[in-house]
C-alpha positions, 0 to 999 in steps of 0.5 A: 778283116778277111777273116770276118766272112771266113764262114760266110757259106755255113750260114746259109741255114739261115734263108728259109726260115725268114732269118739273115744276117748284115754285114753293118758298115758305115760311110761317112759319120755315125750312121750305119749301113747293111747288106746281107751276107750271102750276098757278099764274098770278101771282104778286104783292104782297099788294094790299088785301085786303076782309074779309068778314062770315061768311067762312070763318076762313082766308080773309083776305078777297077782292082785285080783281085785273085786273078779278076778285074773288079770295078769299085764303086764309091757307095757314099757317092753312089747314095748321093754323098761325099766322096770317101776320102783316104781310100787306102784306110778304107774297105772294098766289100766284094759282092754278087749282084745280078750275075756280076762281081763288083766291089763297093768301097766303104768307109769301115767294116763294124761287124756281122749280125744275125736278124729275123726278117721280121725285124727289118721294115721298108723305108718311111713312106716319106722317103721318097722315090729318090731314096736308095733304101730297100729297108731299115732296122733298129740295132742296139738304138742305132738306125741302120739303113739297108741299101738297094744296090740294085737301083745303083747298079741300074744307075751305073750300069742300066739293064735293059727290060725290053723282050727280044721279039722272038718271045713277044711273037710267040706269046701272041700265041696266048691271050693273058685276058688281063690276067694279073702277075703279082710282084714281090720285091722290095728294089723300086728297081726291081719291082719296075723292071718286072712290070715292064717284063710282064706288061709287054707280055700283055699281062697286068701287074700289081707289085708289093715291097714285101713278103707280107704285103703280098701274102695279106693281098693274096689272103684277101683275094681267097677270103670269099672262098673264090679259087686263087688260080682264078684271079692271079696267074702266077707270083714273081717273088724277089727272095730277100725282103723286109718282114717276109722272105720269098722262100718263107712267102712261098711256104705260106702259100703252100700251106693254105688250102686257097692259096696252095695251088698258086704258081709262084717264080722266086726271082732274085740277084742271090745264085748258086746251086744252094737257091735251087734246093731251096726252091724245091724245099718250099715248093716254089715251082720255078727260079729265075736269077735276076734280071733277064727279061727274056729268062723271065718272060720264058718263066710265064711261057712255062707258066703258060705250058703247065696249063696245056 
């Protein structure tokens, strides 16, 4: 099973050009689950796993993989399920979230697909807030649901949202005058944790789950021929996102003539050198990886400066 994610890091073509591809499983019975690939770094039978006294009540426990001590979390009761059973036969998909490792157990590993974005659409309005879908989509008649990892990491292990208060005394220095930061992410999770950022910081926030949505509102903004610059500050766009990606978000906003001069900050749980070319080819003029508050609100302070 190794194998299956051998060429994982020559696919990263894809983002950009509102593509991806997930990594399908599944945890108990016949549906099926997703998580995007660029996010995933191995996958592997489930090793022996160390229980730990105090644990949280989904994390099975930590296993030493390649020279690091990985926490493993039961995905099915981390979604509100049954306990996966039989855990020698079953799967750890290792991962990147938010600057750390972690290893999600699984019940079976079916195999990788590759979707554009516009394919993917947010959960039924019905859902509910205690869902813990980012998105769902249709392959081959089979409803496959994408998890948001980050509500369960936030679960098992809260991030803070509060501003050191350092950087709350030095924006006093700046009167936002209700000026509104958009957010674009489509982690309930996520969207939350930026408001709280940016609010503390005395700005408004008005939030989306999605690329599209944030686009048609910034689109309806400018449609009376108003500037954009006058009536949103700045854009903080998660990067993966049903129906629109941040990096294909970004370049629309470039490529209209209202919207071009807009600040966008692409901020997202995916790392590495490859995101910072990507900024540059779109035209987004800053990334922040998720989440610090402290990072994020000296992306606004940045904002601030280009204007002085």
């Amino acid at each position: 099973m190794t194998g299956i994610l051998d060429t994982v890091n020559q696919r990263t073509q894809m983002v950009g050009k509102n593509r991806l591809e997930l990594l399908l499983f599944k945890l108990q019975g016949k549906q099926i689950y997703g998580i995007n690939v660029f996010k995933v770094k191995e996958v592997l039978q489930c090793p022996d796993l160390i229980e730990l006294p105090q644990r949280h009540r989904v994390v099975r426990g930590v296993a030493h993989i390649r020279g690091s001590t990985i926490s493993v979390i039961d995905m099915s009761m981390a979604i509100g399920g049954p306990q996966l059973v039989d855990i020698k036969k079953c799967f750890v998909v290792i991962a990147e979230y938010n600057r750390r490792t972690q290893g999600f157990l699984v019940n079976s590993v079916e195999r990788i697909i590759n979707m554009n974005w516009g394919k993917i659409h947010p959960p039924p309005k019905g859902s509910g807030k205690s869902n813990y879908l980012t998105a769902v989509t249709q392959i081959e008649n089979d409803l496959v649901e994408i998890i948001d990892v980050e509500k369960i990491l936030s679960e098992v292990s809260p991030t803070k949202s509060s501003i050191s208060q350092a950087i709350i005394d030095k924006s006093k220095e700046n009167d936002p005058k209700g000026k509104m930061i958009l957010i674009a992410d489509d982690s309930s999770v996520a969207r939350k944790q930026v408001e709280e950022t940016v609010e503390q910081l005395g700005y408004k926030a008005k939030s989306f789950q999605n690329g599209r949505e944030a686009l048609d509102f910034l689109k309806q903004l400018t449609v009376d021929g108003q500037s954009i610059e006058n009536q949103v500050f700045m854009l903080v766009s998660d990067i993966e996102m049903p129906e629109m990606d941040g990096y294909t978000l970004t370049a629309a906003i470039r490529g209209n003539e209202r919207l071009s001069k807009l600040w966008v900050v692409l901020h997202t749980s995916l790392s590495g050198v490859f995101n910072h070319a990507m900024v540059e080819k779109v035209g987004a003029n800053d990334f922040v990886s998720k989440f610090n508050p402290d990072e994020l609100a000296e992306a606004v302070q940045r904002r601030i400066e280009a204007d002085n």
